[in-house]
C-alpha positions in Angstrom: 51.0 -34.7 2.6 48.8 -34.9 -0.3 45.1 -34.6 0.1 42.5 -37.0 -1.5 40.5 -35.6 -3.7 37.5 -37.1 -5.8 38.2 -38.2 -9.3 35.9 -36.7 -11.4 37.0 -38.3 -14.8 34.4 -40.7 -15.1 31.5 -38.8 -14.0 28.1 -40.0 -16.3 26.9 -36.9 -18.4 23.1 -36.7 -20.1 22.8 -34.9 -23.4 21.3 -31.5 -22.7 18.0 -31.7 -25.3 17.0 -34.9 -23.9 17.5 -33.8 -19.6 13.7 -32.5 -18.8 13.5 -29.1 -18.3 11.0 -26.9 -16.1 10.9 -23.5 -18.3 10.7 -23.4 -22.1 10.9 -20.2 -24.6 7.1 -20.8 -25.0 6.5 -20.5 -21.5 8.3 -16.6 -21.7 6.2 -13.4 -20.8 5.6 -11.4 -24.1 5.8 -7.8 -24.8 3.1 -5.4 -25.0 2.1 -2.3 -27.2 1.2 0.9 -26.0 -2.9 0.9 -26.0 -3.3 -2.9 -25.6 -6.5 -4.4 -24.3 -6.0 -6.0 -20.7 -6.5 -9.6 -22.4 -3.4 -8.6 -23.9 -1.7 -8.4 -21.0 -3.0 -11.0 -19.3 -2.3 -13.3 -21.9 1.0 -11.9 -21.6 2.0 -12.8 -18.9 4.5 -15.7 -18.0 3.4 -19.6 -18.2 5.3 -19.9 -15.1 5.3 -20.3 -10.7 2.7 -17.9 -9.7 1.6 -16.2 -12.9 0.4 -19.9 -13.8 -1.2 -20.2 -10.8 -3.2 -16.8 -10.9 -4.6 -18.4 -14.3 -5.7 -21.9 -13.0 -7.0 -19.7 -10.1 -8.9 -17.6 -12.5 -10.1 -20.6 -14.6 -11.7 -22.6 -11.6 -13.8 -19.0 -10.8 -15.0 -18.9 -13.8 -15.7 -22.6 -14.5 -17.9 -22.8 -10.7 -19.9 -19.7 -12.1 -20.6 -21.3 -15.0 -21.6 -24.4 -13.5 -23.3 -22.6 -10.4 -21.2 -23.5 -8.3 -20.3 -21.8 -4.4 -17.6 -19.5 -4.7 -16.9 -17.7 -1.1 -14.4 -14.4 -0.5 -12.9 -14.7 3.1 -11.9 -10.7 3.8 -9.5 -9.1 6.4 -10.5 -5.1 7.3 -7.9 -4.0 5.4 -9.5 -5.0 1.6 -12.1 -2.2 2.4 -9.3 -0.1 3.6 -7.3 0.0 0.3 -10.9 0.9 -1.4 -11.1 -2.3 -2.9 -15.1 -2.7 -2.0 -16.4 -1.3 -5.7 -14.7 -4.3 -6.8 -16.4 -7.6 -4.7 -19.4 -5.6 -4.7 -19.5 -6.1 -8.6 -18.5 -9.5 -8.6 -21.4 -9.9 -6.2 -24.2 -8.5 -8.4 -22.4 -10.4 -11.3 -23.4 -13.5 -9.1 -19.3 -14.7 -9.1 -19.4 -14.9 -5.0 -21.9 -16.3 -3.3 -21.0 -15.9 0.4 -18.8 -13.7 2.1 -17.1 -13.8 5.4 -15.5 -10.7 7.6 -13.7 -10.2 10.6 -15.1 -7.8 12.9 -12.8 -4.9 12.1 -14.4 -5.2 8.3 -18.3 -3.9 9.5 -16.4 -0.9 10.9 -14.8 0.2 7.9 -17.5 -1.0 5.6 -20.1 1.0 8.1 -18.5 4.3 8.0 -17.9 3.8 4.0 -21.7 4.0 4.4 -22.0 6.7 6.7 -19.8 9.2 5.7 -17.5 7.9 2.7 -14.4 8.0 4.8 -12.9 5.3 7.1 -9.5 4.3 8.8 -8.4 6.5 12.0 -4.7 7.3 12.8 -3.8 4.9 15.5 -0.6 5.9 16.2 -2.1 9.4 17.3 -5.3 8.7 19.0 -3.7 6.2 20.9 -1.2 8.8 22.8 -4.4 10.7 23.8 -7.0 8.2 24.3 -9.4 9.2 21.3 -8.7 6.0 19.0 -11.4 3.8 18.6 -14.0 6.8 20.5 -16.2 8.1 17.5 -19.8 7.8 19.0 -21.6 7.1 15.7 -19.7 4.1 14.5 -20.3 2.4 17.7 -24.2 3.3 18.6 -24.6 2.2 14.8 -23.4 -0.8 14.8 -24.0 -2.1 18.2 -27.4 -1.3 17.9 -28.1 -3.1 14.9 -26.1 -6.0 16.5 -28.5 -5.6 19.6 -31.4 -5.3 17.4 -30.7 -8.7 15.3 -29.7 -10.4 18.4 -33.5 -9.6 19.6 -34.6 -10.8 16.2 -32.4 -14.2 15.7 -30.3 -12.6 13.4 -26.7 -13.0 12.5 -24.6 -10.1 12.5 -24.1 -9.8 8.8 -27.9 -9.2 8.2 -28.7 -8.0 10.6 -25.7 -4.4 10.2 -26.6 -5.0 6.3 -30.7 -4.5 6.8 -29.9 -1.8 9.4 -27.5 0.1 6.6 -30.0 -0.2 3.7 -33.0 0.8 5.8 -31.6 3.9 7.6 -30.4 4.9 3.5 -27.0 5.5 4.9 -25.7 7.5 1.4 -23.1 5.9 0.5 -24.8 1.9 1.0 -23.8 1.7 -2.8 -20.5 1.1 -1.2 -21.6 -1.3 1.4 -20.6 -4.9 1.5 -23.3 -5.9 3.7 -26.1 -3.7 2.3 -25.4 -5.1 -0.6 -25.3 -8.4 0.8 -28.5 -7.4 2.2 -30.0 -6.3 -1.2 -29.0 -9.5 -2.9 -29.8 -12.2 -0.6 -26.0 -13.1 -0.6 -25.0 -14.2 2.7 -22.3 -11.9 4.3 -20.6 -13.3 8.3 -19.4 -11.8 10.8 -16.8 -13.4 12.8 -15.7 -11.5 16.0 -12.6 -12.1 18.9 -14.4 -9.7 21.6 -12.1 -7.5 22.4 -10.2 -6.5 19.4 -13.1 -4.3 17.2 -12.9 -0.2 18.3 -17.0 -1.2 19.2 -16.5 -3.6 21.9 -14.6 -0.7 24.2 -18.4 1.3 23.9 -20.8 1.1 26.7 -23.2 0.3 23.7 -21.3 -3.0 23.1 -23.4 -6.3 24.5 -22.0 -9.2 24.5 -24.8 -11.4 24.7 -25.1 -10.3 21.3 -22.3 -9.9 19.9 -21.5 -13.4 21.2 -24.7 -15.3 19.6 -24.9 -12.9 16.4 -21.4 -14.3 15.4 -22.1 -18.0 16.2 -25.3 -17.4 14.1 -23.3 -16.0 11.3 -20.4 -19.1 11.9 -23.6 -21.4 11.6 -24.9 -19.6 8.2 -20.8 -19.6 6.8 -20.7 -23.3 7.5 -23.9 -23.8 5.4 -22.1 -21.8 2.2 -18.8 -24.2 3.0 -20.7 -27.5 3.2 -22.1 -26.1 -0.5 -18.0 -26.3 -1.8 -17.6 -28.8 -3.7 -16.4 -28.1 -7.4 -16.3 -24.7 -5.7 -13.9 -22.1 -4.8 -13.0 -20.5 -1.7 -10.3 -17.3 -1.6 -9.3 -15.6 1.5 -8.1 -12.2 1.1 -5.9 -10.8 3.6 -7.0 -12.8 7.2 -4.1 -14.4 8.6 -5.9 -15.9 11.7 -9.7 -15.3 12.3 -11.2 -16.6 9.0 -8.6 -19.4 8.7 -9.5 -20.7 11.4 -13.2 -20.3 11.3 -13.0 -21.9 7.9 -10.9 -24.9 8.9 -13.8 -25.3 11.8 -16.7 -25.1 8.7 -14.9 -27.9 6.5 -14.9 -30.3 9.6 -18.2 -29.6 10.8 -19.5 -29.8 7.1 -17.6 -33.1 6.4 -19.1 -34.4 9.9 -22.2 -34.1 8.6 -21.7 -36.0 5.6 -21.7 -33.3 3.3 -19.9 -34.0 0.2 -16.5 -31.8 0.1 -13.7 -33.4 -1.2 -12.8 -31.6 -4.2 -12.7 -27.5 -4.3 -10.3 -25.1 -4.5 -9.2 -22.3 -2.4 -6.6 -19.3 -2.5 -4.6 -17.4 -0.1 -4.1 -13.7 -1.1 -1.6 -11.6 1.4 1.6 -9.1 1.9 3.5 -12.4 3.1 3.3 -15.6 3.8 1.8 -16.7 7.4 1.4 -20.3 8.8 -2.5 -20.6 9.6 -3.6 -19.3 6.1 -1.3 -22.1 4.5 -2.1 -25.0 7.1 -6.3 -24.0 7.2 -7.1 -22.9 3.7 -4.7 -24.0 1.5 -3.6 -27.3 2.4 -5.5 -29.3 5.1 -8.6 -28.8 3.5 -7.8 -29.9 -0.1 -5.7 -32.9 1.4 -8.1 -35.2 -0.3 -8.1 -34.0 -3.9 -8.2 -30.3 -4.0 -5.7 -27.3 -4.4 -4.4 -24.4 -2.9 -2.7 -21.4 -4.5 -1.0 -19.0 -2.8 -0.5 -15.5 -4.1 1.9 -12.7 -2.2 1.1 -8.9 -3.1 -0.4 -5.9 -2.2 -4.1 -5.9 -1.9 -4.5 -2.8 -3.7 -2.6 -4.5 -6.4 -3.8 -8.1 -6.1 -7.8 -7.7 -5.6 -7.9 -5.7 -9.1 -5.5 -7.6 -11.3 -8.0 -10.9 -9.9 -10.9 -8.8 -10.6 -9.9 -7.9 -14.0 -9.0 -11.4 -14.9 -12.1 -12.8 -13.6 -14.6 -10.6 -15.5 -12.4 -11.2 -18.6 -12.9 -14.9 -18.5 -16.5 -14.7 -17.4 
């Protein structure tokens, strides 16, 4: 028997230069010349999906630093670890970000930058012998500072920043939070006890370490409830910061502060669910925007860099 089969004869057809299209010839990347400026390759690039987006990113940095606006870097350890410091510590002085936030795995790596210009321990082989996570002066460093500003009312942030500057560690150049420090720009700690190589150190209070972060959640909430017309990027945290940030909008809405339109950016090796939910799209639901941008750090941090101080 026969099967029934559609009749197709007197399907409706559009012409093709009237159907709307997504991509056009003008949008295509261009080709470059041996010896070209970077503006030359940045203006090269395609008008298209994520290319476009690094752009409008780019634009709203530079248009909230002209108009002195609140621009915030969120940062996972591993941004220091790929010796991408030189780089936010520029955009810093340049007066491009205005607040930072870390994780608690970030002071360790900035720290021993500082200390001794090398940073980032094989895991996989101190763990077999029970040496990862055990050198002595990383952890009486910074838990003493962290002691010494919990004494003091301090946050963690300023607190590991004034004790890096004033003990002329000789690498501070290279210091996140000493230069925080230096510039009166506000870099926060955020710490889950338990998972920073410090907190297994009979050094380690935490008293401290426990009101020293909520002091430093306190002073990020203040740069947040400063957002508006701003922008906030997070680089590489695919659970602390997001969620601390999320936590900053609310309480900063809460309080009446205005924060309805900013943008913000998610930078990272692949896609992860809090990231989207906490910084891209829950807290621009009400007239903001989110971009986010897969790549390697090491890849990522200075082709934004580059583009930035271009525009600027």
């Amino acid at each position: 028997m026969a099967r029934k089969r559609i009749d197709l004869s007197k399907i409706k057809t559009i012409p093709l230069n009237v159907r709307k299209c997504k991509v056009s010839i003008s949008d295509f990347a261009r080709t470059g010349r041996k010896g070209g400026s970077f503006k030359d390759f940045y203006d090269s690039l395609p008008q298209i999906l994520v290319a476009q987006d690094l752009r409008a990113l780019v634009d709203a940095v530079v248009a909230a630093h002209k108009k002195k606006k609140m621009v915030i870097l969120m940062m996972g350890a591993h941004v220091i670890k790929c010796g991408l410091s030189p780089l936010v510590i520029d955009l810093m002085k340049r007066g491009v970000i205005k607040a930072v936030a870390l994780n608690g795995a970030g002071i360790i790596h900035d720290t021993e930058i500082a200390m001794i210009g090398r940073t980032s321990e094989d895991v996989g082989e101190g763990i077999i012998n029970g040496s990862f996570g055990m050198a002595k002066e990383t952890a009486s460093f910074i838990n003493e500072a962290i002691n010494r500003g919990f004494s003091k009312g301090l946050g963690i942030g300023e607190a590991l920043g004034a004790n890096i500057v004033k003990s002329k560690l000789p690498h501070r150049g290279l210091s996140i939070l000493a230069t925080g420090f230096e510039l009166d720009v506000p870099v926060t700690v955020h710490v889950a006890i338990g998972t920073d190589i410090i907190h297994q150190h009979p050094s380690a209070n935490g008293e401290a370490i426990g009101e020293g972060s909520l002091l430093d959640f306190r002073n990020f909430i203040y740069s947040v409830s400063k957002l508006e017309e701003g922008v906030a990027i997070n680089f590489g945290s695919a659970v602390i910061l997001p969620e601390v940030f999320l936590k900053a909008v609310t309480v900063s809405r809460n309080l009446s502060f205005k924060l309805k339109t900013f943008t913000t950016a998610n930078f990272d090796m692949i896609s992860q669910y809090r990231p989207y939910q906490n910084i891209l799209s829950r807290p621009t639901s009400m007239g903001g925007r989110g971009y986010n941008i897969i790549g390697h750090h090491e890849i990522m941090m200075p082709l934004l860099y580059r583009s930035i101080i271009e525009k600027l």
